[in-house]
Each structure stands twice: as structure tokens, then as C-alpha cells.
VMD Tcl script that draws the C-alpha trace (Angstrom):
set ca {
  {-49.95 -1.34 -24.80}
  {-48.15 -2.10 -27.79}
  {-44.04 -1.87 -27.75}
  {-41.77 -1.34 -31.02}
  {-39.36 -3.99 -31.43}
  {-37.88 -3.20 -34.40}
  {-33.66 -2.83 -34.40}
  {-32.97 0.08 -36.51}
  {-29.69 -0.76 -37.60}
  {-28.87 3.05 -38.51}
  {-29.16 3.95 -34.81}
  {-27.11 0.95 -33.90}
  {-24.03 2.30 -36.19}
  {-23.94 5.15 -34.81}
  {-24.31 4.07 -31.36}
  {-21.62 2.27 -31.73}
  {-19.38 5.31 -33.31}
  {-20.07 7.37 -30.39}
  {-19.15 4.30 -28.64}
  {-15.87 4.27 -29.99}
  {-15.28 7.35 -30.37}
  {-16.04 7.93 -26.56}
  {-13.75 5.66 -25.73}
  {-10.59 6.93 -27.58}
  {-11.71 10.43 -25.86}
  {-11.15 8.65 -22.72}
  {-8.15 7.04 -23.68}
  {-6.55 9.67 -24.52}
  {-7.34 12.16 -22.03}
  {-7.69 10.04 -18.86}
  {-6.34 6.40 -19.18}
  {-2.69 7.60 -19.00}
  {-3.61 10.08 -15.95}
  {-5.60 7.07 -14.04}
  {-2.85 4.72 -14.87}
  {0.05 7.28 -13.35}
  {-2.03 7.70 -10.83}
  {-2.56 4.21 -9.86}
  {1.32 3.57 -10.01}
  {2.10 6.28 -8.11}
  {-0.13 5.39 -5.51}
  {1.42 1.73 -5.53}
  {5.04 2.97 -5.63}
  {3.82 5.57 -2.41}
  {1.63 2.71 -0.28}
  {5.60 -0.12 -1.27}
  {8.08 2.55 0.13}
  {5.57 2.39 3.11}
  {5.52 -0.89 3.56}
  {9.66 -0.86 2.93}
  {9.76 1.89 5.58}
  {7.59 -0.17 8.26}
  {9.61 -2.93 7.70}
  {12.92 -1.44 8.33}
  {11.50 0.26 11.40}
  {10.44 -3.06 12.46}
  {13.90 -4.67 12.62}
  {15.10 -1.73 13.71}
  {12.77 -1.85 17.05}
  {13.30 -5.75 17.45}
  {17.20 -5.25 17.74}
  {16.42 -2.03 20.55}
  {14.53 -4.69 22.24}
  {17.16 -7.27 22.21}
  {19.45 -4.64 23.24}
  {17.94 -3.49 26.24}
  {16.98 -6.73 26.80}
  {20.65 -7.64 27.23}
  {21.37 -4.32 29.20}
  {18.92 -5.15 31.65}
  {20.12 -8.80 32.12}
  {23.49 -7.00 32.89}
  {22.37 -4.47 35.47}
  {20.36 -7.54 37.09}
  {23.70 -9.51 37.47}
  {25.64 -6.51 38.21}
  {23.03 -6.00 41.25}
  {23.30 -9.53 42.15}
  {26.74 -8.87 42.35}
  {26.21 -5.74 44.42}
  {24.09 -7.58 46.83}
  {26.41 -10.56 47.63}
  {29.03 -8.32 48.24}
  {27.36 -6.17 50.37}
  {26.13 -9.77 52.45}
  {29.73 -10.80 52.76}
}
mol new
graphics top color blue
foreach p $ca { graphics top sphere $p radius 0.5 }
foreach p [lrange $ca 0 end-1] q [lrange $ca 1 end] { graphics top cylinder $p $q radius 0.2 }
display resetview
């Protein structure tokens, strides 16, 4: 078995046209779109994140709240219950 390994530097030109000229193709048609994309996703997936957040300390002062509530009803009770003894 015998293998040609000549470079023919004609074919390497133009592969390297087509080359180029693929890529401005996709540079022009789909870089932008991938790239808006992309951002939008990120600016989507940061409002999320901003959103969870809020909801967060949102749900930590209900929680401190109610906390506080029941600590109240427990004294009032307590109070309740020694009255009720006397």
C-alpha cells in the first residue's frame, strides 16, 4: 500500500478561503443571534436568582415574625393559666 504525501498547496489556498469565508457566513448570520441569545439567557437565569433572593428575606422575616407571635400567645397563655390557678 503506497500513500500520497504530497501537500498540494493549490488545495490548501482554497481550503483555507472556504475556511474564511465560512466563517464570516457564520459571523454574520449566527454569532450575533448566539450571542443575544446567550445574554438573554444570563439576564433571564440573574433576575431569577434576584427574585429567589428577595423571596428569601422575605420568608426569613415571616419566620421571625411568627416566631415572635407565638412567643406572645405562649406568655399570654402563661398568663391565662396563673390566673386561672389563683
Amino acid at each position: 500500500m503506497r500513500f500520497n504525501m504530497e501537500i498540494n498547496i493549490g488545495r490548501v489556498v482554497i481550503t483555507i478561503i472556504n475556511f474564511i469565508i465560512l466563517y464570516l457566513i457564520l459571523k454574520h448570520f449566527f454569532f450575533k443571534t448566539v450571542d443575544d441569545t446567550i445574554t438573554n439567557r444570563q439576564n433571564e437565569i440573574d433576575f431569577k436568582i434576584k427574585s429567589t433572593n428577595e423571596n428569601e428575606q422575605k420568608s426569613k422575616q415571616l419566620v421571625l415574625q411568627h416566631e415572635e407571635l407565638l412567643k406572645s400567645s405562649r406568655q399570654e397563655g402563661k398568663g391565662i393559666v396563673e390566673e386561672y390557678k389563683k
